[in-house]
KEKE-3310 file (N, C-alpha, C; in steps of 0.2 Angstrom, whole numbers, plus 5000, padded with zeros to 4 digits):
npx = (5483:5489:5507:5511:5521:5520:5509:5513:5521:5512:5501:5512:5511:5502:5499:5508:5502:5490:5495:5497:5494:5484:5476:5466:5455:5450:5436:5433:5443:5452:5444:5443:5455:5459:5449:5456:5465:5463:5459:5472:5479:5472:5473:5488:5492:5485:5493:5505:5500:5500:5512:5518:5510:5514:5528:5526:5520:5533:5542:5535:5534:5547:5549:5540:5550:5560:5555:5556:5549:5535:5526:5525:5528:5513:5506:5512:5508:5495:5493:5498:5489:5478:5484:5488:5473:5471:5481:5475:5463:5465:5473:5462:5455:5461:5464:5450:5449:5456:5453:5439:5423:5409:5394:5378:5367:5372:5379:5395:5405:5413:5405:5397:5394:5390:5380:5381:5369:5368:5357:5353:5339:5323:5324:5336:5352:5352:5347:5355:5365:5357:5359:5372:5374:5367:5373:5386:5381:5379:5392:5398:5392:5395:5407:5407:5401:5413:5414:5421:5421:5423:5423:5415:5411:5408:5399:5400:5394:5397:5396:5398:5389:5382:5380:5377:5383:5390:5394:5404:5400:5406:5406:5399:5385:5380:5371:5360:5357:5356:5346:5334:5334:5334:5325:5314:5321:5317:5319:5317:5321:5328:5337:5355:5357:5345:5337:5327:5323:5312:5306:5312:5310:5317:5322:5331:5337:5339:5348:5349:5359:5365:5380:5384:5388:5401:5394:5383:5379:5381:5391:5395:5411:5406:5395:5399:5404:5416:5424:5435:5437:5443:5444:5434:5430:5418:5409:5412:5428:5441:5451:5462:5475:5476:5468:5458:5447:5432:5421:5407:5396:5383:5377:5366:5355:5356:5362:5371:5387:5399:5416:5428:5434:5446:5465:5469:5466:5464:5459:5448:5440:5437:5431:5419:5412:5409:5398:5391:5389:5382:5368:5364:5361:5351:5340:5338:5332:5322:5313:5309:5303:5291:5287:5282:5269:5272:5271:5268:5277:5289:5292:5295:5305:5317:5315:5311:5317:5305:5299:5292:5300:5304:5307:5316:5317:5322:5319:5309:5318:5317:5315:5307:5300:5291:5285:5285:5279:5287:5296:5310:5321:5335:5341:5354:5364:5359:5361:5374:5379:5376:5364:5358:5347:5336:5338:5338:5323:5317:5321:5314:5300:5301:5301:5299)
npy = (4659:4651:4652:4659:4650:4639:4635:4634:4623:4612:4611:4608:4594:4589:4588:4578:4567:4568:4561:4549:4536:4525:4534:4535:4526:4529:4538:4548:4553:4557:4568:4575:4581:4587:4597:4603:4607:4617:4627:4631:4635:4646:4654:4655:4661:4674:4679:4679:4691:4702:4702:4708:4718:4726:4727:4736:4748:4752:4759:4766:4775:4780:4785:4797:4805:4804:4818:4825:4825:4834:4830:4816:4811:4817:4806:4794:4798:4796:4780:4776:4777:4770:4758:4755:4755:4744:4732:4736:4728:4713:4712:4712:4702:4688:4688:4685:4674:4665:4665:4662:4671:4666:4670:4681:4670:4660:4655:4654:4668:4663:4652:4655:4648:4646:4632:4635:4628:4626:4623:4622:4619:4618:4622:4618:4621:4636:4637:4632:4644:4652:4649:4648:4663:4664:4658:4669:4681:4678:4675:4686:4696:4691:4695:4707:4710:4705:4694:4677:4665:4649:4637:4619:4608:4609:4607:4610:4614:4614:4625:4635:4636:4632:4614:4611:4617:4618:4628:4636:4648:4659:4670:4685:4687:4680:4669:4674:4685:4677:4666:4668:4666:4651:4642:4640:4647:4660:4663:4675:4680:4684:4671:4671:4661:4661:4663:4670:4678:4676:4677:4667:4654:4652:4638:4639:4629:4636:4632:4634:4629:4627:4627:4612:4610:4602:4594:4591:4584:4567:4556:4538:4531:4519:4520:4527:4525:4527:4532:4533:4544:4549:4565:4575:4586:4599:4588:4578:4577:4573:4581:4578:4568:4560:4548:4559:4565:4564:4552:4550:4541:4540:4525:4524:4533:4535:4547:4555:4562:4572:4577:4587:4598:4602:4599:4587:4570:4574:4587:4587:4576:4584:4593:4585:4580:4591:4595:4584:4583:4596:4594:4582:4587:4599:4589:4581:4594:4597:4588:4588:4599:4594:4585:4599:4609:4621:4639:4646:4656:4653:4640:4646:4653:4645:4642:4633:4618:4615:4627:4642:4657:4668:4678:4684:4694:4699:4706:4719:4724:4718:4711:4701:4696:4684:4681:4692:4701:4711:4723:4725:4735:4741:4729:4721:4726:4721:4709:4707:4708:4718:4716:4720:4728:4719:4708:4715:4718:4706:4702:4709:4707:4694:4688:4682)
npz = (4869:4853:4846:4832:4826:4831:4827:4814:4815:4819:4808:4797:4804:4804:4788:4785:4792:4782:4771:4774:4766:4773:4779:4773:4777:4788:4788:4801:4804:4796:4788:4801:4801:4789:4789:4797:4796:4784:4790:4799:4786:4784:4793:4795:4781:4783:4792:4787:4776:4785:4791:4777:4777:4786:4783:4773:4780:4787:4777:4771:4782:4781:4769:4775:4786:4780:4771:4757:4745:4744:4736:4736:4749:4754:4746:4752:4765:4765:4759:4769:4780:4777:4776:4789:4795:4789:4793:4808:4805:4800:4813:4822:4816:4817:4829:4832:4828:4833:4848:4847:4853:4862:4851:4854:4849:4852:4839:4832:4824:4813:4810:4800:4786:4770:4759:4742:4731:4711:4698:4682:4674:4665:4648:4641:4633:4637:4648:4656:4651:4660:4671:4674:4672:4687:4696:4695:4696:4712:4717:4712:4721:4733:4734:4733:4747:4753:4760:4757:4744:4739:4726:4726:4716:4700:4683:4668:4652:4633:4628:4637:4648:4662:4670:4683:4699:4715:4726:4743:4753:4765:4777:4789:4791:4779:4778:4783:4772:4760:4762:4757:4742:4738:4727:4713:4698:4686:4668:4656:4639:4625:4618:4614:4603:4596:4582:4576:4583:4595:4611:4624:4638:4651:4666:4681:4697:4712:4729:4744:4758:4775:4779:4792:4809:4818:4825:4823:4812:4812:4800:4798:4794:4788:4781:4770:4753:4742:4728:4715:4702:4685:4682:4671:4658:4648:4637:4641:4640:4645:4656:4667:4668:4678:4691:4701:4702:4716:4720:4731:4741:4751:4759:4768:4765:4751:4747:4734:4728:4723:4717:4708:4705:4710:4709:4717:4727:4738:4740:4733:4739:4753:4747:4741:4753:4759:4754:4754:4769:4770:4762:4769:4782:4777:4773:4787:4792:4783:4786:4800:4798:4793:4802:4812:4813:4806:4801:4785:4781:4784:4779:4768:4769:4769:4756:4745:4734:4724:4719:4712:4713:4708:4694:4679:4667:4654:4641:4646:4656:4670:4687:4696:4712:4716:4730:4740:4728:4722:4710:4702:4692:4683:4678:4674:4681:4694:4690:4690:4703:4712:4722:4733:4736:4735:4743:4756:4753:4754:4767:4773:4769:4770:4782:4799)
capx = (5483:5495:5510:5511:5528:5515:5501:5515:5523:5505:5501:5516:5512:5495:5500:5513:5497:5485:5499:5496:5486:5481:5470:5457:5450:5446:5437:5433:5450:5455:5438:5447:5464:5457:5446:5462:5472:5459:5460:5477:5480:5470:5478:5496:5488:5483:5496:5508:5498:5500:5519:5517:5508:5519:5535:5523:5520:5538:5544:5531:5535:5556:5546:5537:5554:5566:5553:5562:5546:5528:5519:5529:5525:5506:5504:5517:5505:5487:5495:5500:5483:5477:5488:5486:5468:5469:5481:5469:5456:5466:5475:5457:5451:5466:5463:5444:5448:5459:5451:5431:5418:5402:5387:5369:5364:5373:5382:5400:5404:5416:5403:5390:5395:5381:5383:5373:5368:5363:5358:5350:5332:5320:5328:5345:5357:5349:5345:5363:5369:5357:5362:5380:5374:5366:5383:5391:5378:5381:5399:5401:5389:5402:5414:5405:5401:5419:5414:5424:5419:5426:5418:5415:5410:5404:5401:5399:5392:5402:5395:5400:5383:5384:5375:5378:5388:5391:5401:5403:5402:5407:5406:5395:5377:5379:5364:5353:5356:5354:5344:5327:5337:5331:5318:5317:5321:5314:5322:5313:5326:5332:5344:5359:5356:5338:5338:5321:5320:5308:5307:5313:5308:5320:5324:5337:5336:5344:5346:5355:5361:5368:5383:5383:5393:5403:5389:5373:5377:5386:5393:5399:5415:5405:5390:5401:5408:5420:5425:5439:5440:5447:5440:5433:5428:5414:5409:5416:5434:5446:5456:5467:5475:5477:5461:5459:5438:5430:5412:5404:5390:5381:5372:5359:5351:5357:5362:5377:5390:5406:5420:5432:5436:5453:5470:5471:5461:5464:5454:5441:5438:5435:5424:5413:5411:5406:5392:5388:5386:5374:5362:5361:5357:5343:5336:5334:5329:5316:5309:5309:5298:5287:5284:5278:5265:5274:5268:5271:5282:5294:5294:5296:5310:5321:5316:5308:5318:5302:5294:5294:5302:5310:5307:5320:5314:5329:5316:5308:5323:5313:5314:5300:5299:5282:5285:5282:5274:5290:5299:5315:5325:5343:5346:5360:5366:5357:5366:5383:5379:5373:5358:5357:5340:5333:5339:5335:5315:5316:5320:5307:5295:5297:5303:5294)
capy = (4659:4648:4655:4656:4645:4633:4632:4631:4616:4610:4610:4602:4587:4589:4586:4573:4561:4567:4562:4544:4531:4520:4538:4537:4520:4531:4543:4551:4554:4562:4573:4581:4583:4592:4602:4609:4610:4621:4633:4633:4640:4652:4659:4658:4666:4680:4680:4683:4695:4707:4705:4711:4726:4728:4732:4741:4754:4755:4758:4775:4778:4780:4793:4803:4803:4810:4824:4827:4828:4836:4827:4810:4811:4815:4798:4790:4796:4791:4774:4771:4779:4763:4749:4755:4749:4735:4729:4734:4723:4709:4707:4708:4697:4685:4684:4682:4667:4662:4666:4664:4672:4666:4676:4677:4666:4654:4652:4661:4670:4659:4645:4658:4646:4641:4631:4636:4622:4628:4616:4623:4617:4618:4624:4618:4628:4644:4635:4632:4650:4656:4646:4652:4668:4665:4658:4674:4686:4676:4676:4695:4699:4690:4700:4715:4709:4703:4687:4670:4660:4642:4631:4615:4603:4612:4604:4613:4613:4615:4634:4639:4636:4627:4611:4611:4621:4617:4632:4639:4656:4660:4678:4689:4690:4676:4665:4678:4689:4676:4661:4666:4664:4642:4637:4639:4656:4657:4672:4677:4683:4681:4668:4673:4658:4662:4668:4672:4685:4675:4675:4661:4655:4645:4639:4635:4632:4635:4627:4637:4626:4629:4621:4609:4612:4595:4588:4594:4577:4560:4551:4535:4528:4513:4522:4528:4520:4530:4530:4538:4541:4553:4573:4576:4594:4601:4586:4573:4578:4572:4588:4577:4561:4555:4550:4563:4568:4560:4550:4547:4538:4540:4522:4524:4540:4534:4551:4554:4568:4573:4584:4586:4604:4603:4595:4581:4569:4576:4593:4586:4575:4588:4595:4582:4579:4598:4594:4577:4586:4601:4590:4576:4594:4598:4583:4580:4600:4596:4581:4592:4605:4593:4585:4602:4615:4626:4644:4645:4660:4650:4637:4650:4656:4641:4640:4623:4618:4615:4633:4646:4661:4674:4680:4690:4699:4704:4712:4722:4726:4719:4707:4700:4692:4682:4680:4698:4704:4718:4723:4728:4737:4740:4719:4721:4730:4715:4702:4710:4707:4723:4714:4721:4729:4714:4705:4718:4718:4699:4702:4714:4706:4685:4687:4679)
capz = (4862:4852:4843:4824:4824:4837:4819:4807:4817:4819:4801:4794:4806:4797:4781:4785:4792:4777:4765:4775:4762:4777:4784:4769:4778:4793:4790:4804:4808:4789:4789:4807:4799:4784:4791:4806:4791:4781:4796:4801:4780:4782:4799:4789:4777:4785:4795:4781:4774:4792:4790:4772:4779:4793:4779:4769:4784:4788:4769:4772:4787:4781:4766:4778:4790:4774:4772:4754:4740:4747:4732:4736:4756:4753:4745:4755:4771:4762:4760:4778:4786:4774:4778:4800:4795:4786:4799:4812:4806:4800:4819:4824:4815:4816:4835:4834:4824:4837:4852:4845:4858:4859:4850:4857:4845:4852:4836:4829:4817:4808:4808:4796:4781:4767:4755:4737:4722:4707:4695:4675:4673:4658:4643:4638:4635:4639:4656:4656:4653:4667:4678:4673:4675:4692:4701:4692:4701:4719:4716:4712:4728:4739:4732:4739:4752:4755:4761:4755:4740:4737:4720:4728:4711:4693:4677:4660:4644:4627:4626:4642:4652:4669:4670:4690:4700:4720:4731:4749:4754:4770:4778:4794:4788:4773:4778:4784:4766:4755:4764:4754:4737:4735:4723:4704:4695:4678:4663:4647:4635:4619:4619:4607:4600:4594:4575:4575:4588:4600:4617:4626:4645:4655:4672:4684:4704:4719:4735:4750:4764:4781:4783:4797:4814:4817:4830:4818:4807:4813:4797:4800:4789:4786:4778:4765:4747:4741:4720:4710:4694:4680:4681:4665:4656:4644:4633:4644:4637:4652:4658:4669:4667:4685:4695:4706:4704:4719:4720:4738:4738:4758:4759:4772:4761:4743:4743:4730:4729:4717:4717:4702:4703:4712:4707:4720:4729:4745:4742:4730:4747:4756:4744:4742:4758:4762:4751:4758:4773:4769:4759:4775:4785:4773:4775:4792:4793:4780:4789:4806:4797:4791:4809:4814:4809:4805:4797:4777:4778:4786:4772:4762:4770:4769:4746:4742:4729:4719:4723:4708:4717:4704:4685:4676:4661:4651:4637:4650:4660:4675:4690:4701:4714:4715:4734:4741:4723:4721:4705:4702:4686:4681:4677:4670:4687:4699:4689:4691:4710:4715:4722:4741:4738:4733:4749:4762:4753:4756:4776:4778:4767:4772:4790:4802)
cpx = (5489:5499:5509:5515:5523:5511:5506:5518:5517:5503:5507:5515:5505:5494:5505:5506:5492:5488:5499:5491:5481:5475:5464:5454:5446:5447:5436:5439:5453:5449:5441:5454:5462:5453:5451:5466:5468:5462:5466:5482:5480:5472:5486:5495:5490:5490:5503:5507:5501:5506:5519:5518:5512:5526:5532:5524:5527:5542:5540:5532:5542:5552:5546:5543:5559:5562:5557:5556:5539:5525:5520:5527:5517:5504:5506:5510:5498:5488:5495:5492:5479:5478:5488:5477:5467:5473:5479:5464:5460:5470:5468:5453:5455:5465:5455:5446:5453:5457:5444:5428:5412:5398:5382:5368:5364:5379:5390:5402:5406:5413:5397:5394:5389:5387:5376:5377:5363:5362:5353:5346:5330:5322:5334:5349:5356:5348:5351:5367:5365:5357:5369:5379:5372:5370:5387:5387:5380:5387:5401:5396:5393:5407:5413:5405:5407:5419:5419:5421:5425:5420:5421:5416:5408:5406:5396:5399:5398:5400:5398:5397:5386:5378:5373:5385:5386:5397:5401:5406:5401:5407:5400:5388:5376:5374:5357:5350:5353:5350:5337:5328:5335:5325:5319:5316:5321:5317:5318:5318:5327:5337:5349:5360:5351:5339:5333:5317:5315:5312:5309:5311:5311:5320:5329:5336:5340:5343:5352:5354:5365:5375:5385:5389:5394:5398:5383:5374:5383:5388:5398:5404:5411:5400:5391:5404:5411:5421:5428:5437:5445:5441:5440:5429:5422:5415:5412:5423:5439:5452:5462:5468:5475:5467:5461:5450:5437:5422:5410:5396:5387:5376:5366:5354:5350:5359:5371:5380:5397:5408:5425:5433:5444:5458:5473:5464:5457:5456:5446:5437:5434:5429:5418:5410:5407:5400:5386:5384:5380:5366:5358:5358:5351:5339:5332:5331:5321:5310:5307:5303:5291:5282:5279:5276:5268:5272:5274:5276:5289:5296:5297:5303:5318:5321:5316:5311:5312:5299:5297:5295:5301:5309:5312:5319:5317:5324:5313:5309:5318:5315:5310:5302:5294:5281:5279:5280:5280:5294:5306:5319:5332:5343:5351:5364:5369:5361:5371:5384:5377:5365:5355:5352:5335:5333:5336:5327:5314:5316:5316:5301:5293:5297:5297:5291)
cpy = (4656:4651:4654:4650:4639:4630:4630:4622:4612:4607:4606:4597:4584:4586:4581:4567:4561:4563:4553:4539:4527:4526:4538:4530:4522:4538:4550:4557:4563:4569:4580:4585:4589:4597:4606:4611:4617:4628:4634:4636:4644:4658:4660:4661:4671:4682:4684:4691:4704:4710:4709:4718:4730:4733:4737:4747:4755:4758:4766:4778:4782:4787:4797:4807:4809:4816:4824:4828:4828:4831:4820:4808:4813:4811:4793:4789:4795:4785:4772:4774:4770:4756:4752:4753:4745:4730:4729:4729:4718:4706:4706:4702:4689:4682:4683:4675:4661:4660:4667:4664:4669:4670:4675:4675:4660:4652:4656:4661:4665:4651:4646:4658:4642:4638:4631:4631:4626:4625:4620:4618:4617:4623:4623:4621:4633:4643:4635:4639:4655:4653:4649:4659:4670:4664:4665:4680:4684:4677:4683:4698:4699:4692:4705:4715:4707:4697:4681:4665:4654:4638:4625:4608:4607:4605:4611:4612:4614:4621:4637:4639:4634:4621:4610:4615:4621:4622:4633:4647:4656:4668:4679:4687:4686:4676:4669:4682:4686:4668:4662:4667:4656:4644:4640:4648:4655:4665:4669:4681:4680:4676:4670:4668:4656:4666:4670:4680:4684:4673:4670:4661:4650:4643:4637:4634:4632:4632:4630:4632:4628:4624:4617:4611:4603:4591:4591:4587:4574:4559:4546:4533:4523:4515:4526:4524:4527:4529:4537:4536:4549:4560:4574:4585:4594:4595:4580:4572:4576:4579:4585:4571:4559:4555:4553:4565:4560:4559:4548:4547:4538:4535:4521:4528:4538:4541:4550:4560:4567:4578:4583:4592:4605:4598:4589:4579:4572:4582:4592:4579:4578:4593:4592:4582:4584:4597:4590:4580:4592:4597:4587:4581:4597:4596:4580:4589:4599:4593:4584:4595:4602:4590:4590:4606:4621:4631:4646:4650:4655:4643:4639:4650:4651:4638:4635:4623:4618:4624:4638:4652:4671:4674:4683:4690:4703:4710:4718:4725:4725:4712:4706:4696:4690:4680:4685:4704:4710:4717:4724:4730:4738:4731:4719:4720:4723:4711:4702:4710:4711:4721:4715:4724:4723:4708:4706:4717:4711:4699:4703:4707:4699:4685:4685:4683)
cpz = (4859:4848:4836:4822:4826:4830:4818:4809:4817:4812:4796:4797:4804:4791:4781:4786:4788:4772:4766:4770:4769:4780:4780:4772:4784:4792:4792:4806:4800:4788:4795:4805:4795:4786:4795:4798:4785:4784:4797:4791:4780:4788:4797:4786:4778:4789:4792:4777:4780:4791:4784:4774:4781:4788:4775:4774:4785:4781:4769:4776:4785:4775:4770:4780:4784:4773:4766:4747:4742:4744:4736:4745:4757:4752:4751:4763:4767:4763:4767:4782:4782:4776:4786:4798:4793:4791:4805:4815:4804:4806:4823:4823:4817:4825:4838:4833:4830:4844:4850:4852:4855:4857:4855:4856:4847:4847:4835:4823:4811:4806:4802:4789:4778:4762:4750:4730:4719:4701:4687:4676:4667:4655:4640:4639:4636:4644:4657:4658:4658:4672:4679:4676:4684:4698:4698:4698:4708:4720:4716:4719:4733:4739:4735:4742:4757:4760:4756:4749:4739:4731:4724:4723:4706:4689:4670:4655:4638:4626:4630:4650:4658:4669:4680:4693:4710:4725:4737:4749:4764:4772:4785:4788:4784:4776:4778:4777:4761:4756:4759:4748:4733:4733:4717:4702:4688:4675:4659:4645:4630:4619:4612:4601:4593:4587:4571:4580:4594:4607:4622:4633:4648:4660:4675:4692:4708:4724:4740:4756:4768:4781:4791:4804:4815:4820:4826:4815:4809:4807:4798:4792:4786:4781:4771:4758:4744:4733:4719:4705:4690:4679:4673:4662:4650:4640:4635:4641:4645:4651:4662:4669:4672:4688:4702:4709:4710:4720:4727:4738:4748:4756:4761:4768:4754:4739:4739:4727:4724:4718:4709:4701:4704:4708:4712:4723:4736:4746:4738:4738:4750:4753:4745:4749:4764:4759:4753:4766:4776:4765:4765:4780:4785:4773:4780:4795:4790:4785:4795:4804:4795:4796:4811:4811:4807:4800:4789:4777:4780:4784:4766:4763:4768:4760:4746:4735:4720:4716:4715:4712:4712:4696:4684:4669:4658:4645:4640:4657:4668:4680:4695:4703:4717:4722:4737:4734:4720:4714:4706:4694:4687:4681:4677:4678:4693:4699:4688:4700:4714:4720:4729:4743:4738:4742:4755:4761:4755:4763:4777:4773:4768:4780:4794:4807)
residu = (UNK:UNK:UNK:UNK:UNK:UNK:UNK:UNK:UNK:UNK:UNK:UNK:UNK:UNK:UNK:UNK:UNK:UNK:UNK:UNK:UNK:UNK:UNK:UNK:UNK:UNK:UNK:UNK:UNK:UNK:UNK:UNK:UNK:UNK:UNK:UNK:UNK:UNK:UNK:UNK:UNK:UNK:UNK:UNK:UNK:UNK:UNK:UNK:UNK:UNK:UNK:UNK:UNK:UNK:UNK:UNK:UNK:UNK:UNK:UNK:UNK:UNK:UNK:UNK:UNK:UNK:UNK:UNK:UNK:UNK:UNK:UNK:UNK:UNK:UNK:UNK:UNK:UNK:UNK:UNK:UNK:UNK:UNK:UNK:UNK:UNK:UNK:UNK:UNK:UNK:UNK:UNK:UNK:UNK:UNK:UNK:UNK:UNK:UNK:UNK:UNK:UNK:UNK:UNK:UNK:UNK:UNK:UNK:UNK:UNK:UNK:UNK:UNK:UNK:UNK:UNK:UNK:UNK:UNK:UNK:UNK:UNK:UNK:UNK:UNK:UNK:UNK:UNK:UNK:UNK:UNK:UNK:UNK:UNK:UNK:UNK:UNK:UNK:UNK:UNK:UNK:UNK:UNK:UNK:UNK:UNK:UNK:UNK:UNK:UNK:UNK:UNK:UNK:UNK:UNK:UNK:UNK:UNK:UNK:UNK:UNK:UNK:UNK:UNK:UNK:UNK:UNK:UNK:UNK:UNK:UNK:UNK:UNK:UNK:UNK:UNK:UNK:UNK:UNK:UNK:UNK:UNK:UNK:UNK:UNK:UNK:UNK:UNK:UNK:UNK:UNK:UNK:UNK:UNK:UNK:UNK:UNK:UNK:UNK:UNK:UNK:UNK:UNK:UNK:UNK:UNK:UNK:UNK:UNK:UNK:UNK:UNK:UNK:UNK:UNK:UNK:UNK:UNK:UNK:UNK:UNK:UNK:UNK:UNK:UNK:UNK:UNK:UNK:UNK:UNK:UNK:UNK:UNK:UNK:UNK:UNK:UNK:UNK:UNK:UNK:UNK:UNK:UNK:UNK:UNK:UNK:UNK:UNK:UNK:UNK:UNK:UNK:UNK:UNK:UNK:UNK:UNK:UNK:UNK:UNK:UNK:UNK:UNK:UNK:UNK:UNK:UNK:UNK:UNK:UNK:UNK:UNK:UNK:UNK:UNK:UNK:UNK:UNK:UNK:UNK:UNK:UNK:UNK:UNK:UNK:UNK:UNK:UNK:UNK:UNK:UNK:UNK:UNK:UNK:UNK:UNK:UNK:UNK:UNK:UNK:UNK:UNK:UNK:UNK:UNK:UNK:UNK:UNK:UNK:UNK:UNK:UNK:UNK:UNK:UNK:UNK:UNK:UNK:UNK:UNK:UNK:UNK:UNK:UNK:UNK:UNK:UNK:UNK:UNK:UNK:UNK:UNK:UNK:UNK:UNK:UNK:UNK:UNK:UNK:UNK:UNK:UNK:UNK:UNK:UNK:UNK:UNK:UNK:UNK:UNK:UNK:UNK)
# end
């Protein structure tokens, strides 16, 4: 296993050939960089964090030690039984990451990353603001679930809404929890906009994608066109003067991708590019499934972006899903991320 001083030397020589103009003509090569440099972050990171801990347990351990105010040493050892497991699981985790085992699966852990698009449908801005709210619910779930969220590309409205919204969650269990989440989710509710009191009925959909393992999709440099321009905000307001948002256009497909969430080009790169790559994975997965006969639940299971899935029915505090026929109450609750019943009924009720 490599030392920390081994990464951090590693890492500055990272950033020295990202920082190269002549790398963005290959790239293969800048694709590699970015991604080691991802990873070698998030192990200094962590690795910070450990020492953190490390002074915090000695700092209560010197309390306990002086033995000098009952109430004051209470805390003091609450605290440290705390921070001995969180450094626990962070040296554990720290040298899975370092030394990954195979699962049964075949696959590891740190590769159970999706990537979810959420794009407002029919209705406007009401379609907007449940779309907004539908990244709000995913977002506070992965909070709970203490998985990893990254926004990969958004754009938003002048209310608030989200016209599109492109993130990655990373974590144990993602894919499996939230893979039967795609296809279109319709709400009935007043919009606060409505000043007649009627109902309104909008849609927005989703689309979970697997992210790709490096040999799952070739792209060659030549099949890409590349385009800067100026990140822009609600109302096409420019938020930053340099051109940093980036455009990639994959010409074999015609498909076309955009970042302009981060403050350079380097990491809107890397976004786009995450993107670029869950879609062309979508794609030839589709295709695959179309070759074979494959049984409808397992259509299901992967949410056809077209497929009406999910109602939520804020006047009747209610939510359906028209899959397995079942209801749910507390909304409010649900779309504060609470939504782990709803997930587990999905296992049992689409699984194969």
């Amino acid at each position: 296993m490599p030392s920390i001083s081994e990464l951090k030397k590693e890492y500055d020589e990272i950033l020295n050939k990202l920082s190269d103009p002549e790398l963005i003509s290959d790239w293969e090569k800048f694709e590699e960089f970015s991604k080691r440099k991802t990873f070698l972050e998030k192990i200094i990171e962590k690795e910070k964090e450990i020492k953190e801990i490390k002074n915090q347990i000695e700092e209560n351990r010197a309390i306990l030690s002086a033995k000098e105010d009952p109430e004051f040493s209470s805390l003091a050892q609450e605290e440290l039984n705390s921070l001995l497991i969180k450094q626990k699981n962070l040296e554990a985790w720290l040298e899975n990451e370092l030394n990954p085992e195979e699962e049964a699966s075949g696959e590891t852990k740190k590769n159970n990353t999706i990537i979810v698009e959420i794009r407002a449908g029919t209705g406007g801005d009401e379609a907007a603001l449940f779309a907004a709210n539908l990244y709000r619910m995913y977002s506070r779930y992965a909070q709970i679930k203490g998985w990893q969220e990254k926004v990969l590309n958004s754009s938003r409205n002048e209310i608030g809404g989200t016209k599109e919204i492109s993130f990655e969650i990373k974590g144990d269990d993602v894919f499996s929890s939230l893979k039967y989440e795609g296809g279109v989710h319709r709400v009935q509710r007043i919009p606060e906009t409505e000043k007649n009191g009627r109902i309104h009925t909008s849609t927005a959909t989703v689309a979970i994608m697997l992210r790709p393992k490096k040999a799952e999709i070739n792209i060659r440099p030549d099949d890409l066109k590349i385009d800067i321009f100026k990140s822009s905000g609600p109302g096409g307001q420019n938020v930053n003067k340099r051109e940093t948002a980036i455009r990639i256009t994959h010409l074999p497909t015609g498909m076309v991708v955009a970042s302009q969430t981060a403050r350079n080009q380097l990491a809107n790169k890397e976004n786009a590019m995450a993107i670029l790559e869950a879609r062309l994975l979508e794609k030839k997965q589709i295709e695959e499934e179309e070759k074979c006969a494959g049984s409808r639940k397992s259509q299901v299971g992967w949410g056809t972006r077209a497929e009406k899935i999910r109602t939520y029915n804020f006047p009747q505090d209610r939510i359906t899903d028209h899959r397995i026929k079942k209801n749910w109450h507390n909304i409010e609750k649900i779309m504060a991320g609470e939504m782990d019943q709803i997930a587990e009924a999905l296992k049992k009720g689409l699984a194969e």
